[in-house]
N, C-alpha and C positions, 0 to 999 in steps of 0.2 A: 844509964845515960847521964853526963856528967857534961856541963858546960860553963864556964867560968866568962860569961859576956854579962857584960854590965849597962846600963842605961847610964849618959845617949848614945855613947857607943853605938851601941848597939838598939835601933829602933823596929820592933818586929813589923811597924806599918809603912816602912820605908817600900817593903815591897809588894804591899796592897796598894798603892797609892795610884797607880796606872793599870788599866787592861793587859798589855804586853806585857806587864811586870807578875802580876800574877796567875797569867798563862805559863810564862816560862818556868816557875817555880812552882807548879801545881804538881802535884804527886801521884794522884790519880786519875784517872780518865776513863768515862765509861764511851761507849762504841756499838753501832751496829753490832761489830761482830759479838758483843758479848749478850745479845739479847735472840731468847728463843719465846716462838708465839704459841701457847697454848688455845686449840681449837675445838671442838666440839662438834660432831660430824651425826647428822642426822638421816633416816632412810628417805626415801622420794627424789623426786626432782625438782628442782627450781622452789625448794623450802628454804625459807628461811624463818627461821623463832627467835625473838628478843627474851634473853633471860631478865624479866625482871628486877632480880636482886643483885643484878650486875650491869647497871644501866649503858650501852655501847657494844655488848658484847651479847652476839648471837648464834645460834645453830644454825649451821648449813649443810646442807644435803650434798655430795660431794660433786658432784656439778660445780657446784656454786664457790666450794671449797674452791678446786683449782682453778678458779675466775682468779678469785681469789689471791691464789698464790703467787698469779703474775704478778702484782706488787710488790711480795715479800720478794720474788728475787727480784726484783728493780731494784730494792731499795738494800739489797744484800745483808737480807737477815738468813745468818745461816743454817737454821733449821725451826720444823714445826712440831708442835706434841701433839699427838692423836687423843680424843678422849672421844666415846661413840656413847649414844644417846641410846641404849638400848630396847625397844618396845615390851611394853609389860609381858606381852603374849609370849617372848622370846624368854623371857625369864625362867630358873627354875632352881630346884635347891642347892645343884650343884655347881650351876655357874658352868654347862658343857657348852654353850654358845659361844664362851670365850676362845675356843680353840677352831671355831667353824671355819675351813679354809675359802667358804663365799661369806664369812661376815661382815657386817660393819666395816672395824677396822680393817681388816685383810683388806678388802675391795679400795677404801679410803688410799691405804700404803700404796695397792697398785697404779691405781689410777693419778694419784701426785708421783710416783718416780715416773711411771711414763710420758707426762706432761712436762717435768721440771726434773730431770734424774739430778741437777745439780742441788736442789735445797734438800737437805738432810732432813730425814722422820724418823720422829723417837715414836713409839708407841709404849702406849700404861698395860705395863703387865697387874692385873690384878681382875680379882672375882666380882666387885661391888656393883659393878656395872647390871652384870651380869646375872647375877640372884636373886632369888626373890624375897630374903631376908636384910639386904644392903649390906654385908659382913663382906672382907676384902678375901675370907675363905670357906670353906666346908665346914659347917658346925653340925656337933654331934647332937644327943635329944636332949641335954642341958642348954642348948646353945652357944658351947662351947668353940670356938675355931681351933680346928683340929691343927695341928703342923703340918706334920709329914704328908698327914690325905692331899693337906693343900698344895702342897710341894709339889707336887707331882701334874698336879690340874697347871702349876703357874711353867712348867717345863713344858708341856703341853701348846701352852698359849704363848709361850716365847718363840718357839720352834715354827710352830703357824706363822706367827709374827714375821721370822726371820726369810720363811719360804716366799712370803710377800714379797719381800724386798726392802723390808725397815733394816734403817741403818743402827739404830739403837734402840735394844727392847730395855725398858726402864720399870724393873720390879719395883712397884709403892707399898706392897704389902705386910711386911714387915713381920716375915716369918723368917724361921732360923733356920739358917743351909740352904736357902733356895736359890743364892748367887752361885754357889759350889755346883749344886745341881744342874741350873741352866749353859754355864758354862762348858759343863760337861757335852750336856746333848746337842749344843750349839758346835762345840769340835768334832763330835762325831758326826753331827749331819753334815761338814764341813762347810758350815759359816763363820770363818776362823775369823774373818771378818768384822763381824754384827758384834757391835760394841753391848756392851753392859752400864748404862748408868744407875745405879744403886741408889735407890732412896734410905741410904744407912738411918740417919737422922731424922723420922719420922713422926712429929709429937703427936701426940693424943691432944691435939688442939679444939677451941671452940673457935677458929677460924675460916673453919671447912664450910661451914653453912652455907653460903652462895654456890659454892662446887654442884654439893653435894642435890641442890635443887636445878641446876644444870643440868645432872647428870639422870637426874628422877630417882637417887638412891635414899634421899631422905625421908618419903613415904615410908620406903619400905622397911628401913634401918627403926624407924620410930623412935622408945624412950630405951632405945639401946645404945651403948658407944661402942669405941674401938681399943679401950683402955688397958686390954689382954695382950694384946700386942703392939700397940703406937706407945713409945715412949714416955716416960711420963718429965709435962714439962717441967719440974721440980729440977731434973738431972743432966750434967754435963759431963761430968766423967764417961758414963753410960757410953754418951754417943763417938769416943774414941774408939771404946772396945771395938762399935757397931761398925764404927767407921774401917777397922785396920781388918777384923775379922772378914767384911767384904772384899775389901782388897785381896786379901789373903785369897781369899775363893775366887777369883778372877772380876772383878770389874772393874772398872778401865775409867770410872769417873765416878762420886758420890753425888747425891744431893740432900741439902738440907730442907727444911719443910716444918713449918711456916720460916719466912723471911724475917722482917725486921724486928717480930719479937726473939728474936733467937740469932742476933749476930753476933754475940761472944761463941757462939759452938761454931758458926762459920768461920771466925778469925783463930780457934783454937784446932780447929779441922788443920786449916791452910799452916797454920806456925807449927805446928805440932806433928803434924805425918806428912805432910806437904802435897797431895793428890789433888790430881784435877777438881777442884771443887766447885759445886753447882749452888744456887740456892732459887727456891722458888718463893714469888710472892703473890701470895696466894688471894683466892677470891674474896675473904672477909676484908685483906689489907684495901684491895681493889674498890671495894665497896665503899670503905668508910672513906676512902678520898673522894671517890664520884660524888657522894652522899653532900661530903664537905665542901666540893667546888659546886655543884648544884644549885646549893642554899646561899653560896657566896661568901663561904666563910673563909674559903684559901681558892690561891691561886692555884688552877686543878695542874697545869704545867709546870710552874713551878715546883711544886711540891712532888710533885709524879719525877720532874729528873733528880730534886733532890733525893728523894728515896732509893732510886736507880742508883747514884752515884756513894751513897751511904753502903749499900750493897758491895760496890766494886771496892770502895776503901777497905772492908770489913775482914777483905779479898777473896770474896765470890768470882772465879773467874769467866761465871756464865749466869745469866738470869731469866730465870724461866717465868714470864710475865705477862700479862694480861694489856700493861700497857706498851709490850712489845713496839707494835704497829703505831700506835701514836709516836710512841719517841722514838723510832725510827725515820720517821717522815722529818721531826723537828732538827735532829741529827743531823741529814740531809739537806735540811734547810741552812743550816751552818755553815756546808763545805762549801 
């Protein structure tokens, strides 16, 4: 990029100088439509659990969820991510609760499409929930995560998924050939339908903490990581391969994972293969802002859209976020 403007000519603050002026010359813009609200759906009724290491952001019992959700479509946020809070006692090695067609999730899926069939639900295909080792698969007596075995459990739990009535089953676990796979038994059960978003892009982050205590999977995981198969965040090339080989095997949208320490993979995704691309920011980023606007150190809104909107510049064309619901409302408050 080649430009021959010279000063005064040429004044780059001539058109920051007015509101109107640098409204109409803004480049990006983030939007309801680009934001999805990641949830956490607990068993009972009329529950509600504050996670503490995520302060605003709570477990509800699906009751409460679709209270719930009438605001999200008020405020036309276009869809929710399912994440189920599994009870210990449900737990076991191999993660077979994942595919239970009265589960958790399954029931969650039923009961938001019947209440709101218009707001779209992704569900998390993966094991951690689910085990009682916190691993996203079957490990063998090294404790190893097997591939293939796992392959077959996340086919399993997609298919359930899709029988519910989820509009997108979103594998996070980040084993090899299991887009190919699901793909597959998603057209033979004919859910030609049931989108795939693929968490190609999956680091082996120390971001995950907040989640991972939401979810109850961090007892169980202990002084173990996920470093076998989450990416390692050293690499960028890597996550093309992950990125086009998904594609290749049918899915219909990527996502990247963690968010804001990782927007050169999101802007090298979108310049580079050019697929629908997601990006999530995830519950450590969530945290250390709450943390920071708490103490008074930043302005918790400000800094919450500027991060949103650093996202969409990055060219995330969807963001999967915790401060959904808040900067949607604010959004709202604009029009």
């Amino acid at each position: 990029m080649s430009f021959n403007r010279a000063f005064p000519g040429t004044r780059m603050r001539r058109n920051r100088a007015d509101d109107f002026s640098r409204r109409l010359v803004r480049e990006n813009a983030l939007s309801v439509d680009n934001l999805i609200y990641p949830v956490f759906v607990l068993e009972g009724s009329n529950q509600r659990e504050a996670v503490p290491s995520m302060p605003g952001v709570e477990r509800l019992s699906i009751d409460l969820l679709v209270e719930q959700a009438a605001e999200l479509v008020e405020l036309g946020i276009p869809a929710v991510a399912l994440f189920p809070v599994v009870p210990a006692q449900e737990k076991n090695h191999s993660g077979s609760g994942a595919w239970d067609s009265q589960g958790l999730a399954q029931r969650a899926v039923r009961a938001l499409k019947k209440a709101y069939p218009e707001l779209g639900v992704i569900t998390d295909v993966a094991l951690d929930p689910f085990t009682t080792h916190g691993q996203d698969g079957i490990i063998d007596n090294n404790g190893y995560v097997q591939n293939d075995v796992t392959v077959e459990a996340l086919v399993n739990q997609a298919v359930s998924h899709a029988k519910a009535g989820a509009d997108i089953v979103a594998p996070s676990d980040m084993m090899d050939g299991r887009v190919g796979e699901i793909r597959k038994a998603l057209e033979e059960g004919g859910y030609v339908n049931t989108r795939i978003l693929a968490y190609s892009a999956k680091y082996a982050s120390s971001y995950y903490g907040p989640f991972r205590d939401a979810v109850g999977s961090a007892g169980n995981l202990g002084k173990s990581d996920k470093s076998s198969y989450q990416m390692d965040p050293a690499n960028s090339d890597e996550a093309l391969h992950e990125v086009a080989m998904d594609i290749a095997e049918g899915a219909d949208m990527v996502m990247i994972k963690p968010g804001m320490p990782y927007l050169d993979i999101v802007r090298r995704v979108k310049q580079e293969i050019g697929v629908p691309t997601f990006v999530y920011q995830v519950s450590g980023e969530y945290a250390m802002h709450m943390a920071a606007a708490e103490n008074g150190w930043l302005d918790g809104d400000a800094v919450m859209m500027e991060s949103l909107t650093a996202m969409r510049r990055a060219g995330a064309d969807a963001i999967l976020t915790y401060f959904a619901l808040r900067a949607a409302r604010i959004l709202k408050g604009r029009q």
